[in-house]
Structure formats: structure tokens, C-alpha cells
N, CA, C and O atoms as a GROMACS GRO file, in nm:
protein
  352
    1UNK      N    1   0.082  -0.120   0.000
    1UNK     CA    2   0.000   0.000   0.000
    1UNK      C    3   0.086   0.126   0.000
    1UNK      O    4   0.059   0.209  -0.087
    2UNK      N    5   0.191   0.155   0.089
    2UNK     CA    6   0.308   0.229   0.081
    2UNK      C    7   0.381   0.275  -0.020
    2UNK      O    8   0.432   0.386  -0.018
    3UNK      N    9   0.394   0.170  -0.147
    3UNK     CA   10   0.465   0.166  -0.259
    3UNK      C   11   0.359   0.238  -0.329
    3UNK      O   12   0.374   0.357  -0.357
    4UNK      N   13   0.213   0.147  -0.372
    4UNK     CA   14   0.132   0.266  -0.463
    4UNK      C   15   0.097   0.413  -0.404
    4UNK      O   16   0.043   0.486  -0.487
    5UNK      N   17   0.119   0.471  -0.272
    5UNK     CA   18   0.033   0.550  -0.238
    5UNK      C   19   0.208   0.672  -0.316
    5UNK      O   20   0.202   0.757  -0.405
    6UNK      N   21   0.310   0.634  -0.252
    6UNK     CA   22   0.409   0.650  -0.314
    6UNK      C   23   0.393   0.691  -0.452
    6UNK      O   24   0.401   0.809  -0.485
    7UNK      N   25   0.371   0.601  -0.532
    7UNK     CA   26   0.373   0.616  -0.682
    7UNK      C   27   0.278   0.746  -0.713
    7UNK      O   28   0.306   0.836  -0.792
    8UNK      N   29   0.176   0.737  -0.645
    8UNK     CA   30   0.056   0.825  -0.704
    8UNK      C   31   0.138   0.956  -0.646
    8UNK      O   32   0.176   1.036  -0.732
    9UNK      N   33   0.171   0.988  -0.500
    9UNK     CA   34   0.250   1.075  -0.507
    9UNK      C   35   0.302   1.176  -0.591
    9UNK      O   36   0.261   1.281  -0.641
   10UNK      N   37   0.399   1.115  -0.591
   10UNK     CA   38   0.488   1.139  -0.733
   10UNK      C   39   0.431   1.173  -0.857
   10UNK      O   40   0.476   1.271  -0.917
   11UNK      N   41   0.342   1.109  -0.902
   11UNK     CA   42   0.262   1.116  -1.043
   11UNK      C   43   0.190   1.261  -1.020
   11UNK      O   44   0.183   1.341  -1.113
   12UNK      N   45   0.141   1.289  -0.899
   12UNK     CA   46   0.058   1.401  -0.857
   12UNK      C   47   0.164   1.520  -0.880
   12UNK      O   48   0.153   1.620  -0.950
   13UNK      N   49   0.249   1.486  -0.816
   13UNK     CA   50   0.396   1.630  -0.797
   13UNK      C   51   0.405   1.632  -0.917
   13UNK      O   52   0.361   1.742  -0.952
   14UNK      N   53   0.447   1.556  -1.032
   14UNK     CA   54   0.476   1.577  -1.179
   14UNK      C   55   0.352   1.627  -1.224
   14UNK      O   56   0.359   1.739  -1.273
   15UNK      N   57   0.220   1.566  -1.220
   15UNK     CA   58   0.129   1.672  -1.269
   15UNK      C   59   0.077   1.803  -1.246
   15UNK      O   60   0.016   1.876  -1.324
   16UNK      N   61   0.120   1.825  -1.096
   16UNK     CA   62   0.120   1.951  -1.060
   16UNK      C   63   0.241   2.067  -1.108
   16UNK      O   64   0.222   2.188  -1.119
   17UNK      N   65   0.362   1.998  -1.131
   17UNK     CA   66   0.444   2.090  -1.168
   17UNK      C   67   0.421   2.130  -1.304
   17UNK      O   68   0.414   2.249  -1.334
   18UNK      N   69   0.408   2.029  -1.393
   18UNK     CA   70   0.353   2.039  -1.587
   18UNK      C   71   0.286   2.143  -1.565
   18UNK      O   72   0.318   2.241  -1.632
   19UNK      N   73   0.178   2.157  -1.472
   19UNK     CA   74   0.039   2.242  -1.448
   19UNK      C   75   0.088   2.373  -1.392
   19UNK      O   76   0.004   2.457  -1.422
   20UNK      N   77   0.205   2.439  -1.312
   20UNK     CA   78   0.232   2.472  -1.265
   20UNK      C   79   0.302   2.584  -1.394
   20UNK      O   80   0.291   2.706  -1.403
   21UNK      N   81   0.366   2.501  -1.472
   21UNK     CA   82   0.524   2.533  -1.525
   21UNK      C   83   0.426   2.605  -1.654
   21UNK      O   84   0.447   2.717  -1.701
   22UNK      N   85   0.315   2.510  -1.698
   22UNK     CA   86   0.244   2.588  -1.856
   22UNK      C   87   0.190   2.688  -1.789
   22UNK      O   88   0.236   2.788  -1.842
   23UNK      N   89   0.112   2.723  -1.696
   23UNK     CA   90   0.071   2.840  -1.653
   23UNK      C   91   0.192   2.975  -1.666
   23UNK      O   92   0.186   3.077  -1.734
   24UNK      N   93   0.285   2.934  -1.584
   24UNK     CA   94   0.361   3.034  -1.618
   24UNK      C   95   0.439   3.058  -1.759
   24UNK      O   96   0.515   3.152  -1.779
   25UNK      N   97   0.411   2.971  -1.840
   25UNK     CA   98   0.475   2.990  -1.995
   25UNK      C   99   0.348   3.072  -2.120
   25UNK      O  100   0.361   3.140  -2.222
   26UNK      N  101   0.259   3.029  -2.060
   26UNK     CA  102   0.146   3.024  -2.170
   26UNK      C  103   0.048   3.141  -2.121
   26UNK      O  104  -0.049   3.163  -2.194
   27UNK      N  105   0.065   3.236  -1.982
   27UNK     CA  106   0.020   3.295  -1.937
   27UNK      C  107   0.114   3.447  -1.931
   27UNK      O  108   0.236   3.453  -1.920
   28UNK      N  109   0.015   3.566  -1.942
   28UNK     CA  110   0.135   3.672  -1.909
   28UNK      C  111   0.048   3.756  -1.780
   28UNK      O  112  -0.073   3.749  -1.757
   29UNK      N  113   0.170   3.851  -1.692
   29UNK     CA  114   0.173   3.908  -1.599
   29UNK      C  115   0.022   4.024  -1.653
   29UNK      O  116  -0.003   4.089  -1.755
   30UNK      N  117  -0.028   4.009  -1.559
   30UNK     CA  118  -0.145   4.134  -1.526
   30UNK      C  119  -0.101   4.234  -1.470
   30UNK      O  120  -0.146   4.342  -1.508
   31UNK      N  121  -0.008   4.233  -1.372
   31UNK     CA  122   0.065   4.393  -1.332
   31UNK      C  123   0.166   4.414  -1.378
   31UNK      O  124   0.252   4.326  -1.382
   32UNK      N  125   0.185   4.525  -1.421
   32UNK     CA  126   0.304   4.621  -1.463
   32UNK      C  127   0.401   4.603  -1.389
   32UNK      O  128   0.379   4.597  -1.268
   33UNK      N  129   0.497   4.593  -1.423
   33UNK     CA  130   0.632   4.664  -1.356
   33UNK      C  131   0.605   4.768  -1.230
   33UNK      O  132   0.606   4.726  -1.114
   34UNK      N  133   0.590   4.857  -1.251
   34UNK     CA  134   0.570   4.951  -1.172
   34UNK      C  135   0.416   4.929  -1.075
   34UNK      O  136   0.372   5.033  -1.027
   35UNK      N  137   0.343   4.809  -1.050
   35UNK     CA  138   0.243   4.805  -0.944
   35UNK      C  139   0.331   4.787  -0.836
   35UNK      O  140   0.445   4.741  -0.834
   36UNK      N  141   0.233   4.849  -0.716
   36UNK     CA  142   0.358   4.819  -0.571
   36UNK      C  143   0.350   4.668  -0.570
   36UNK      O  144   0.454   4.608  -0.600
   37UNK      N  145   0.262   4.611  -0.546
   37UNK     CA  146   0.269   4.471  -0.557
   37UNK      C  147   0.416   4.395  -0.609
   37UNK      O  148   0.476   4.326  -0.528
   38UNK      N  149   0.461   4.411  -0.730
   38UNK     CA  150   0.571   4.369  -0.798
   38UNK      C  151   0.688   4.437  -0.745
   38UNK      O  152   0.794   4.385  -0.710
   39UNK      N  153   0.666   4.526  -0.745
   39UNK     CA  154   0.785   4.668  -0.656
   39UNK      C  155   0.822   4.581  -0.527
   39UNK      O  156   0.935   4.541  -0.498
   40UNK      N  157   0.713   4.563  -0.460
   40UNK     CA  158   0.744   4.514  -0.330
   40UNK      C  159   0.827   4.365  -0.295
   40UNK      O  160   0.904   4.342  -0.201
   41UNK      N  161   0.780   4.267  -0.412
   41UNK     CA  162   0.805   4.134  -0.437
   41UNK      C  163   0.979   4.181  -0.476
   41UNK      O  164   1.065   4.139  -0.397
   42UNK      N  165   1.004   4.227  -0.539
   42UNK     CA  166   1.143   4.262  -0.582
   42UNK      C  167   1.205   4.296  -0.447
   42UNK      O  168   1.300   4.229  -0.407
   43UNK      N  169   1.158   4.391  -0.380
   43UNK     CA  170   1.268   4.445  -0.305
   43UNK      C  171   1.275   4.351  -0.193
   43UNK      O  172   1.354   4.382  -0.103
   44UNK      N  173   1.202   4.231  -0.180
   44UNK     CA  174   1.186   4.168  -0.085
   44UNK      C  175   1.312   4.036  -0.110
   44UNK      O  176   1.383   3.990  -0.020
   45UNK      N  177   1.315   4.003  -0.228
   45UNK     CA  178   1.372   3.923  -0.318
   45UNK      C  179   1.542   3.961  -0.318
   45UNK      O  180   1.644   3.892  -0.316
   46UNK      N  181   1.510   4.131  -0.323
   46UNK     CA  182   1.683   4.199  -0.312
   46UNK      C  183   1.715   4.192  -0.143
   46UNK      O  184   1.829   4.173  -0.101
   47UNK      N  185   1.600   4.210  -0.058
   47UNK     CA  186   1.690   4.229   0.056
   47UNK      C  187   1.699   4.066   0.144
   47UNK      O  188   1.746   4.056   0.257
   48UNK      N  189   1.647   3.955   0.070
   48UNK     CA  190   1.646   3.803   0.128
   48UNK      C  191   1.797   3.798   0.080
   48UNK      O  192   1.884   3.742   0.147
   49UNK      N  193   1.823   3.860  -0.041
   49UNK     CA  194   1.953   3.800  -0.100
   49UNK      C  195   2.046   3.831  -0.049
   49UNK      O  196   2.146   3.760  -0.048
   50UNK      N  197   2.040   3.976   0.024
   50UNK     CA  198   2.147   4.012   0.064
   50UNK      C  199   2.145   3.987   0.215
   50UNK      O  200   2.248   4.019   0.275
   51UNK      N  201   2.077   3.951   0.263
   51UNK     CA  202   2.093   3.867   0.410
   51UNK      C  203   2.147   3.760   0.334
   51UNK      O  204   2.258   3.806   0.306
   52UNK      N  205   2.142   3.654   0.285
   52UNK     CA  206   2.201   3.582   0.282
   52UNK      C  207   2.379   3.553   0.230
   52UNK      O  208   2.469   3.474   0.260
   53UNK      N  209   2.358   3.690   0.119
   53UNK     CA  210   2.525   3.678   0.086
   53UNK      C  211   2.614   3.713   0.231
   53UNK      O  212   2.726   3.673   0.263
   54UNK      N  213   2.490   3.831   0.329
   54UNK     CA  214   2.616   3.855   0.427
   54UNK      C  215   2.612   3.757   0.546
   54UNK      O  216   2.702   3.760   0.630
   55UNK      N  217   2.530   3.687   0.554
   55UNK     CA  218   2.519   3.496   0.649
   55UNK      C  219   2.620   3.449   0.633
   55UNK      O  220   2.697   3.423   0.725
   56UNK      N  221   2.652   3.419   0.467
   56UNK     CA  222   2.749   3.318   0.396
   56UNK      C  223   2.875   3.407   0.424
   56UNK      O  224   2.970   3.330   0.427
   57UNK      N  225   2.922   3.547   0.446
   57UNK     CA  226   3.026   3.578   0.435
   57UNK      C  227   3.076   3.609   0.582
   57UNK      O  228   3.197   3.612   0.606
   58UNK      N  229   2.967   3.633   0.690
   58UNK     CA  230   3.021   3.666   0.815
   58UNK      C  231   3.051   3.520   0.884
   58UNK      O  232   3.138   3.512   0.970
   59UNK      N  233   2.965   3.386   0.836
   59UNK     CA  234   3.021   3.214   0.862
   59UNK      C  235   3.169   3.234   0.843
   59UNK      O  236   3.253   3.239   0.932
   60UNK      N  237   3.188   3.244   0.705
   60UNK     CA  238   3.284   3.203   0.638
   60UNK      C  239   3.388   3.303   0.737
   60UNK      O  240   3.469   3.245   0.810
   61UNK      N  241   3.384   3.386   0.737
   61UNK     CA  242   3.455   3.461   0.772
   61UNK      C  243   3.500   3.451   0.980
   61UNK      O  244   3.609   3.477   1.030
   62UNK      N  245   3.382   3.411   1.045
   62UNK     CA  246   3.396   3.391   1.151
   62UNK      C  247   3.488   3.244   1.188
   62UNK      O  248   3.562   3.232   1.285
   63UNK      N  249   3.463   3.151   1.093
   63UNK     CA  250   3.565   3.019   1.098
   63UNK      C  251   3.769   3.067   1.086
   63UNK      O  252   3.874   3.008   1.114
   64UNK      N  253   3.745   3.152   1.049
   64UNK     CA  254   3.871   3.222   1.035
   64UNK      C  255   3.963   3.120   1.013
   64UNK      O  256   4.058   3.138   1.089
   65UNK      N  257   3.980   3.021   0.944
   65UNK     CA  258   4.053   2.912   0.917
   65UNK      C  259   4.047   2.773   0.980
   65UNK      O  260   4.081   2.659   0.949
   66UNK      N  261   3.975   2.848   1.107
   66UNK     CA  262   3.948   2.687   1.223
   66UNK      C  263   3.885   2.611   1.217
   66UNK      O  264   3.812   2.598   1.316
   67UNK      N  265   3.869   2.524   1.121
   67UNK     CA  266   3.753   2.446   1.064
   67UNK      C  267   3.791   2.327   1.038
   67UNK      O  268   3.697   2.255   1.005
   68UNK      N  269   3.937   2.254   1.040
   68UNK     CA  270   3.974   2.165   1.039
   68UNK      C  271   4.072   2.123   1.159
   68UNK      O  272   4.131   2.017   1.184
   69UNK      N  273   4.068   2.239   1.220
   69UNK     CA  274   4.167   2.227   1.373
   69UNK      C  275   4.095   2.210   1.455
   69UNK      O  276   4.081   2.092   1.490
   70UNK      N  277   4.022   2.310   1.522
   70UNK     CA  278   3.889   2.254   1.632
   70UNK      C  279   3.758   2.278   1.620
   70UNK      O  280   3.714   2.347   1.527
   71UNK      N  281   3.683   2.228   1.709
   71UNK     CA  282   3.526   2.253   1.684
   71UNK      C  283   3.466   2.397   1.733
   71UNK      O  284   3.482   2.454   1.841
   72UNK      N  285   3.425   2.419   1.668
   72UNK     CA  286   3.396   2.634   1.693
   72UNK      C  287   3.240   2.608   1.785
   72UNK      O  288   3.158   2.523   1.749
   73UNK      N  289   3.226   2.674   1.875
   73UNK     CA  290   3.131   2.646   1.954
   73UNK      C  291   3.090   2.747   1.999
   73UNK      O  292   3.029   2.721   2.103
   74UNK      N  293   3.089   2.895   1.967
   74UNK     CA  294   3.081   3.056   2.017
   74UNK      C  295   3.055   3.094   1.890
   74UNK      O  296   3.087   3.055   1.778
   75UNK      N  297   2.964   3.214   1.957
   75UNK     CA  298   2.935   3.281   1.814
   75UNK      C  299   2.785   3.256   1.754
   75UNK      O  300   2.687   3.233   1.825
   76UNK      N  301   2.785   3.263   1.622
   76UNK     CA  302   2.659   3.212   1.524
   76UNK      C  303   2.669   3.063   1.520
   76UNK      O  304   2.584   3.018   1.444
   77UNK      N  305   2.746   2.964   1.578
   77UNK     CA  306   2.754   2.818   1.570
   77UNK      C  307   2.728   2.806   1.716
   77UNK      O  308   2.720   2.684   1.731
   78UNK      N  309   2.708   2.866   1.838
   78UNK     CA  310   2.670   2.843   1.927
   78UNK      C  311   2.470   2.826   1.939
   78UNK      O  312   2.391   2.782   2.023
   79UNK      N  313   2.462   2.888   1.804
   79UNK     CA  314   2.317   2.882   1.761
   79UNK      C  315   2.227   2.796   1.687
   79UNK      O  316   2.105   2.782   1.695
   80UNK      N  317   2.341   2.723   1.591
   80UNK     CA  318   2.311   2.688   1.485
   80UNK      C  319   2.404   2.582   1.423
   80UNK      O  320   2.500   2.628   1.362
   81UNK      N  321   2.394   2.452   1.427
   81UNK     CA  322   2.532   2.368   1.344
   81UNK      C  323   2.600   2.430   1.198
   81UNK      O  324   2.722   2.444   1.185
   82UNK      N  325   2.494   2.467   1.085
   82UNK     CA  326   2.579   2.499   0.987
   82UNK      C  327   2.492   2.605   0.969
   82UNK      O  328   2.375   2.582   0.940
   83UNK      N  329   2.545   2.749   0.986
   83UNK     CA  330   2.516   2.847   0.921
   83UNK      C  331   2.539   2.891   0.756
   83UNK      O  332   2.466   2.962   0.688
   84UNK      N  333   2.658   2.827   0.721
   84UNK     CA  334   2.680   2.852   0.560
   84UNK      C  335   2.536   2.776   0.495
   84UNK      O  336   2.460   2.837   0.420
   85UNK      N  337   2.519   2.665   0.527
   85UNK     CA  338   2.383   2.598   0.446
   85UNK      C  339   2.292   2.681   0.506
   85UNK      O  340   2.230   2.736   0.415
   86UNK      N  341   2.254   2.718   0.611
   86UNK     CA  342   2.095   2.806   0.703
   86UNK      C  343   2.124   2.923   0.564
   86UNK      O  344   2.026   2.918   0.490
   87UNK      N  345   2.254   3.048   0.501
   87UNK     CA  346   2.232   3.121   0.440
   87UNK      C  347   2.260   3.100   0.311
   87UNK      O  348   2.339   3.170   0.246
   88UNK      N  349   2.181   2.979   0.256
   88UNK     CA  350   2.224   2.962   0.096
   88UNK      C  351   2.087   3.014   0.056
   88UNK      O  352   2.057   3.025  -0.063
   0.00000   0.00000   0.00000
């Protein structure tokens, strides 16, 4: 029962994505550029990104080379096991 409920699963996710993917090909945007709506989606999009480039660079940067010498246990890893993957 596990195996078919499985299968259908799957068959469902693939038909939902086909369904998913022609909508956005075969369909065009109703707001402009310039609706706040889209305005807003953007800047939300610019400022997720840039939390994350500076996640990935203050990790990287807080390991300060010690990453194969000892286990770092202070800091943003006192919070969190892997912060570089939490800001991808």
C-alpha cells in the first residue's frame, strides 16, 4: 500500500508541476512593472539575498581558518550547526 500511495505521489507532484510550469509559460503578468505589488516582491527578493550573501560571508569569515583544527562552539555556531547551508 506504501509503494502505490508513493507512486501516485509522485505522479501528482509531476502533474502539478507540468500544471504549474504551462501556466507560467502560456500565461502573461497582469501587473506592470511599476504596481507596488511587484515593486514590493522585488525588493523583498533583493533584501532576502542580501541577508544571505552577508550569512554566507560573516560564517565564512567567523571560521577564520578553524575548521579543520577545532570545533567552533561561540558565536553564530553556538546557535546553529551549519550556518553557511541556514544562508544559501
Amino acid at each position: 500500500m506504501a509503494v502505490s500511495l508513493n507512486k501516485n505521489r509522485i505522479l501528482i507532484s509531476k502533474l502539478l508541476a507540468v500544471g504549474a510550469l504551462s501556466i507560467l509559460i502560456f500565461t502573461h503578468p497582469s501587473l506592470g512593472e511599476q504596481h507596488p505589488f511587484h515593486v514590493g516582491i522585488k525588493t523583498l527578493g533583493i533584501v532576502l539575498t542580501t541577508l544571505c550573501v552577508m550569512g554566507r560571508i560573516y560564517s565564512t569569515a567567523f571560521l577564520g581558518g578553524f575548521k579543520n583544527q577545532k570545533l567552533i562552539t561561540h558565536g553564530i555556531y553556538s546557535v546553529m550547526r551549519n550556518p553557511l547551508y541556514f544562508s544559501r
